[in-house]
Each structure stands twice: as structure tokens, then as C-alpha cells.
N, C-alpha and C positions, 0 to 999 in steps of 0.2 A: 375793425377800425371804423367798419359804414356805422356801424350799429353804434359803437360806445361811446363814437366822438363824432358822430353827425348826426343821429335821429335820438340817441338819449340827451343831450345837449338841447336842443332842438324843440323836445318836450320839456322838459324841466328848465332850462337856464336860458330864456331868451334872452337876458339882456348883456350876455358876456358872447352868443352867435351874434346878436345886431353889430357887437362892436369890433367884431371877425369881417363880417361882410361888409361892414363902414372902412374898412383897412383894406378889403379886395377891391371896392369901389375906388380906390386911389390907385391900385393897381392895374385900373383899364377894367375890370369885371361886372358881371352884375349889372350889366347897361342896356340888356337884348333889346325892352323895353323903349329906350329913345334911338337905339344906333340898327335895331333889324338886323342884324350882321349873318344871324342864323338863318333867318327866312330868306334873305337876298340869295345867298350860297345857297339851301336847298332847291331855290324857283330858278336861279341860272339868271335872276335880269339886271343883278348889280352890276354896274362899270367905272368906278371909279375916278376914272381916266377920260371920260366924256358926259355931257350933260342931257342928251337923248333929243329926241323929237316928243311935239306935244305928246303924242300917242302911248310913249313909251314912259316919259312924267306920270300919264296917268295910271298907266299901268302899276307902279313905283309904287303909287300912294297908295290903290285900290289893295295891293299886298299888305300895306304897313297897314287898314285900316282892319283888313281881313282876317290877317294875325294878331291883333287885339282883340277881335273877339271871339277867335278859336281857340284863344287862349295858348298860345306854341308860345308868344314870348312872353309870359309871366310864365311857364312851365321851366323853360330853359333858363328864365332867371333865377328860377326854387332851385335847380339843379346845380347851378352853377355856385347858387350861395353855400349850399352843403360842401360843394367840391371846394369850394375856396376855403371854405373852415378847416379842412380833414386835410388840405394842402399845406396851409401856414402849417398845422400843427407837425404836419412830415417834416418841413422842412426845418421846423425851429429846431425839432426834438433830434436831428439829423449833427444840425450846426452844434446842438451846446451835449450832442455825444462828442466832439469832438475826433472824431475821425471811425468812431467805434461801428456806426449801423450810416446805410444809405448815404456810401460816398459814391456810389455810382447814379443814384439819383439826382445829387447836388450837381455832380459833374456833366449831365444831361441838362441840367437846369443854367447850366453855365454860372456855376459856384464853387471854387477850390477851395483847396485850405486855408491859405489865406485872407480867404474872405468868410468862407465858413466861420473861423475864429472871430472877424471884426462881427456880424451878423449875431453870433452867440453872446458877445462883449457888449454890442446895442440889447438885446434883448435882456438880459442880465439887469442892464443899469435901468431899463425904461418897459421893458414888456411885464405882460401878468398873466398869469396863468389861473384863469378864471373857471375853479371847477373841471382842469381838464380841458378848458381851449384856450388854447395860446392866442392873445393880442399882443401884436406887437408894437402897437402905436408908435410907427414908422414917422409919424408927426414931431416927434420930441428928441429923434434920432438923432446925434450931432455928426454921424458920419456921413456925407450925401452919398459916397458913393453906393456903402453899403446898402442905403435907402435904396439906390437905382439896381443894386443886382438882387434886393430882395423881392421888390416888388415886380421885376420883370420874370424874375422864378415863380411867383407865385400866379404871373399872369400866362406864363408858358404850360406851366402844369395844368392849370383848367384848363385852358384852352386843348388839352391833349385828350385829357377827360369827358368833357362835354365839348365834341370835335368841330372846333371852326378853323374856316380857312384861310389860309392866306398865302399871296403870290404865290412862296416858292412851293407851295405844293402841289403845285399842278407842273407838265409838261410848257414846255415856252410853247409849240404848238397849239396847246390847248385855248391862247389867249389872240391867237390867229384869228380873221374871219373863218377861214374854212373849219380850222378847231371846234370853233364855236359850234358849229354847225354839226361836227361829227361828234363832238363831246357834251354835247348839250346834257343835264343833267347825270352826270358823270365825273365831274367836278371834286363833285362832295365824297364820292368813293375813291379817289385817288387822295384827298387830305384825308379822310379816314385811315385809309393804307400806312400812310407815313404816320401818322398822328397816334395810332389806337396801336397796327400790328409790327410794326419795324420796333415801336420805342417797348414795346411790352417782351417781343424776344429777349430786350437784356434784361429783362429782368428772372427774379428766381419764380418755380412753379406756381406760387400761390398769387401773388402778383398776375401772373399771365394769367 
């Protein structure tokens, strides 16, 4: 699947991947680039939830400026655009089997049947299958909801892929002062845990 519908695509057919990864950018994706989301989580100095001291502002930027040019977030955005292509295409090719392959995926993805079918009924009337990748130009969709569980599945699935964190995957301790302190880069191998080995168990061998 890496190979037929992410790197030959890729070479041959940019302009049906650009409009893959123009449809993941809607989906929260593909942003490493303005939002640092990966680098923050790998260096341990994101907070959210506080504005910092000068000291620690600077420290902020000197990451964002030093990550542009080691090149980590244009890497993770190459990644993430492949993953988003090979993802829509699981997930469309899931929805319009209609129940036949990857209902355990959908169902990870927080996608039933029910919605599986509206998803496959949008794509049907408004997506295209360009060469082998699924757009689903989610822009033209009349169903919003469907818009919101497709795009949030296809924002869950990379994000599993190309592993970024968020709150709940860490311990509540971990977001303690004293956590901080013991868990300091440690973070990212606890959403890794959840993220890569818990969700790949349910899946079949080849998968894992």
C-alpha cells in the first residue's frame, strides 16, 4: 500500500497527491511547518496552558527557528502528506466496501456503519478517484456531519502514524510539576505506546 498508493502516486501523479494533502490540510494535517506540534512534544517545552517567562519565549522560538532549518518540520510534513494520502484512500475504500474489509479500522476511527454508508454516499456523488487516490473533496459535501467524522478519522489516523501527542496520552501525573520533572522527555514514548502499539495489536499480522 506504501509503495502503490504513496510513492508511485507521488512520482507520477502530483496533482491528484496535492489535492489529497489540500483535503488533509482541512483536516488539521500537514501544518508541522506553522503549528511545531512535533518538535514541541519531542523537546518537552510546549505548555499550552501558560505563556512562560521571557527565558522560556525564547527558548520557544530558538526551537521553531532551529527546526526549520534541520529540516524535522518539512520532514514530518513529507510524512504526514504521504500518510494522509494512503489514509483517505483506507478509509474511503473501507466506507464504499460497505462493510466488506476494515470495519475494525472505521470503528477505531470513530466511524460505524451508519456513517460509513453517509461517507461512501458523499464520496460517490462528489469524490474522484484520480489514478488510484481517492479525493474526496469534503468542500462540496452536503452532509456536515459526515464532513466532521471524515475529516476527524483521517486526522486520528495520521496523527497514529506519524505519532503526535495529545493530553490524553500521557499519565495526569505526568502534567504535574513534579511529573515534569520525572518525566521529562518521556512524554513522546508514552503517546507513542498508545498511539503505534496498543492500536496496531488489533490489528491483523501484516498490519502490525
Amino acid at each position: 500500500r506504501y509503495m502503490s498508493q504513496g510513492i508511485a502516486p507521488l512520482m507520477t501523479n502530483m496533482s491528484a497527491i496535492k489535492l489529497s494533502v489540500k483535503e488533509a490540510k482541512l483536516a488539521g494535517q500537514v501544518t508541522e511547518r506553522v503549528l511545531q506540534n512535533r518538535m514541541m512534544s519531542l523537546g518537552e517545552i510546549g505548555d499550552p496552558y501558560r505563556n512562560g517567562t521571557a527565558v522560556e519565549r525564547w527558548l520557544t522560538n530558538g526551537s521553531r527557528l532551529g527546526s526549520k532549518w534541520n529540516g524535522l518540520v518539512y520532514w514530518t510534513d513529507g510524512m504526514k502528506a504521504i500518510s494522509s494520502v494512503l489514509s483517505q484512500n483506507r478509509i474511503v475504500e473501507a466506507a464504499l466496501s460497505n462493510g466488506a474489509k476494515d470495519t475494525r479500522l472505521l470503528a477505531y476511527l470513530g466511524i460505524d456503519g451508519d456513517m460509513a454508508n453517509r461517507v461512501a454516499k458523499q464520496f460517490a456523488e462528489h469524490g474522484d478517484d484520480l489514478d488510484g487516490v481517492k479525493v474526496a473533496n469534503t468542500e462540496k459535501w452536503t452532509d456536515p456531519e459526515a464532513v466532521r467524522a471524515y475529516r476527524a478519522a483521517v486526522s486520528k489516523d495520521v496523527d497514529s502514524i506519524i505519532v503526535t501527542k495529545s493530553v490524553g496520552d500521557v499519565p495526569l501525573f505526568a502534567n504535574t510539576p513534579t511529573g515534569k520533572l520525572i518525566l521529562q522527555f518521556r512524554n513522546y514514548t508514552f503517546a507513542a505506546h498508545q498511539r503505534i502499539t496498543l492500536r496496531a495489536m488489533q490489528e491483523d499480522k501484516a498490519q502490525f
